[in-house]
N, C-alpha and C positions, 0 to 999 in steps of 0.2 A: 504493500500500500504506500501513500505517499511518503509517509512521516517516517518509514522506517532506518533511513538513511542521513536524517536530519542531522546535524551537529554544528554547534555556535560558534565553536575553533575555527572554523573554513574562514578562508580571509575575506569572503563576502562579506553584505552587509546582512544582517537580519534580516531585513525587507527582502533582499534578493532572495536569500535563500527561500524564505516563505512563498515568495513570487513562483522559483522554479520548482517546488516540491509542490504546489498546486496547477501548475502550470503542464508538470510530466502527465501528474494525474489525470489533466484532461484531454491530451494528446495521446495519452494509451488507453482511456475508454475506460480508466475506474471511474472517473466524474464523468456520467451520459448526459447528452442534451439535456437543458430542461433541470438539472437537481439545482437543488436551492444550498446555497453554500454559505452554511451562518456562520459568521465570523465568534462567536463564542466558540464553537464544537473544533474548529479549524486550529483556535489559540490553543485548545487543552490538547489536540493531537499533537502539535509541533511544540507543546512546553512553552511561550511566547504570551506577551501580549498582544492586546486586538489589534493596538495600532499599528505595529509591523504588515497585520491581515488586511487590515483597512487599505493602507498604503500599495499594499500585493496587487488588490482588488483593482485597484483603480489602473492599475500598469496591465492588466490583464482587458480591462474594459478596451484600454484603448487598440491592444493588440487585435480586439473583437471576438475575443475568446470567453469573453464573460459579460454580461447584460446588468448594468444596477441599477434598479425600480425604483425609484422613491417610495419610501415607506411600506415595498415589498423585500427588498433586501435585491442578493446579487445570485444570477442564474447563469448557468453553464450555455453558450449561446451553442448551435449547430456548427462542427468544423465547415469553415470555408474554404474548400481545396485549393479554386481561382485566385483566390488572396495568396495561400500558399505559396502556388506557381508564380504566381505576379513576385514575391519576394527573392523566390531564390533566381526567378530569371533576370530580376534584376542586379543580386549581388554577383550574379556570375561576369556581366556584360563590366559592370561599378568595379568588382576585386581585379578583374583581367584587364583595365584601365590603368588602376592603380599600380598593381604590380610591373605595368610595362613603365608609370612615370620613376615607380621606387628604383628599378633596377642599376640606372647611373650611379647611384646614391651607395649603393649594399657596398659594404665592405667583407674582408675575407674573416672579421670577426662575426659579422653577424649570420653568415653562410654556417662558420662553426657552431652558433647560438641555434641556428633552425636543426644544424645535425643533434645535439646535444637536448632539444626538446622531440625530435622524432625518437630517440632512443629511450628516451624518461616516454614515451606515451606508448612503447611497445611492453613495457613492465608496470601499466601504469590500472587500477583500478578504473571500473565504470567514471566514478567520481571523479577521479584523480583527471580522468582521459579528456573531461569536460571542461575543467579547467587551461589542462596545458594546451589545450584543441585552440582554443581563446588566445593564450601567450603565443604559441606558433602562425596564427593568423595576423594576430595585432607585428609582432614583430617581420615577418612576411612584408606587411604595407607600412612600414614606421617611415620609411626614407621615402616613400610617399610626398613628394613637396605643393602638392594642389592640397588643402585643406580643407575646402570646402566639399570635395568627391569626399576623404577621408571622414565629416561629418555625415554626410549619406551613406555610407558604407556603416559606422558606428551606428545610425538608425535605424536600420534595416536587421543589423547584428542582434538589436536589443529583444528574445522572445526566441521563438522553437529553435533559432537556427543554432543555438546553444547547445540544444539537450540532446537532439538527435542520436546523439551516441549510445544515451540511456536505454533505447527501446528500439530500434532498428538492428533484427540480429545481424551480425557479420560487420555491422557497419563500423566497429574500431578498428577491425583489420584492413577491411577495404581502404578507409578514410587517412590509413598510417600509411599502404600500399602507395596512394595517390599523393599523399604527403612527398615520402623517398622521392618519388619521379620528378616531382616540382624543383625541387631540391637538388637532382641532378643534372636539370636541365639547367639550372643557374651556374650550378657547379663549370659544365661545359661552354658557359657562355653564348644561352641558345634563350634568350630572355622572351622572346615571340611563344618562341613551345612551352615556355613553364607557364607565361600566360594563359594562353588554351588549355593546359592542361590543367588549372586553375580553374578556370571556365568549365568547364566538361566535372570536376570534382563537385561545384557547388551546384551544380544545374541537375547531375544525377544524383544526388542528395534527397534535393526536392522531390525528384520523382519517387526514389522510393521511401519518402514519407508521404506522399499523395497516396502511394499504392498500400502504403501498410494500414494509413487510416479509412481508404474504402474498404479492404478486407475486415478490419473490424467494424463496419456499418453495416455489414452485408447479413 
């Protein structure tokens, strides 16, 4: 269930955590359309106060994954798959932008830094994998010098494209597989191919959480 993996050490903040442990829940189909998700029952699952849940809620509304009624409370809204696809077709086009401006930019340290998070995310926990998934993407587009693509990219970032790893089987291997390739095509000096290949990682991401959440509607 949601709450089973919760813990306040994570260098998140509270709110995020609460955000992505309701947020999994509804993206794997324990919270179905339609449940009513009262921010009391939510605090005592995750040990927390309301206001962390309060705050969750409202990051979730905007994502359009959760509906808040005045004076009904907050409801689990129908996944949107099109929104889905719309996000990841966009970060795919937005990352393989960015990645082509960072490239002049990377140094031979931080080539080292992406080997050394691919190797910590082949040993690394569910949990663990989600995080460092984050560190190797952020650091990937750091040298990025357009900042304003970099804030639409962090926008786009903020919701499922996070958890993915949590609940799509195969997808830390796969995800590490596509990692390496990126990573060598920089190595060799082929900055066009690690784009694409960039591109093609975040675009079939999408599809198979489009495909895993129509199998659970089904």
């Amino acid at each position: 269930m949601i709450m089973e993996n919760f813990q306040l050490e994570n260098k998140d903040s509270i709110e995020t955590k609460a955000c992505n442990a309701i947020r999994k829940a509804i993206l794997s189909g324990d919270f179905p359309p339609g449940k009513k998700l009262v921010q009391e029952q939510l605090a005592r699952q995750l040990d927390i106060s309301r206001m962390p849940i309060r705050e969750a809620l409202k990051q979730l509304e905007i994502e359009g994954l959760v509906k808040i009624e005045p004076y009904r409370g907050a409801f689990v809204n129908e996944l949107d798959t099109e929104a889905i696809h719309e996000n990841y077709a966009l970060r795919s086009e937005l990352e393989k932008m960015a990645l082509q401006k960072a490239y002049p930019f990377m140094s031979a340290k931080d080539l080292a830094d992406l080997d050394a998070l691919i190797q910590k995310m082949d040993q690394a926990s569910h949990e663990d994998f989600v995080q460092t998934n984050i560190d190797f993407h952020y650091l990937l587009l750091k040298r990025c010098p357009w900042k304003r693509l970099s804030t639409f990219i962090q926008v786009l970032w903020n919701g499922y494209s996070q958890q993915t790893p949590e609940f799509l089987h195969g997808q830390i291997e796969k995800s590490n597989e596509d990692h390496k390739q990126i990573v060598q095509a920089l190595k060799n000096d082929e900055p066009e191919r690690a784009a694409y290949l960039l591109h093609d990682h975040i675009l079939n991401t999408g599809k198979r959480l489009i495909a895993f959440i129509k199998a659970k509607n089904d």
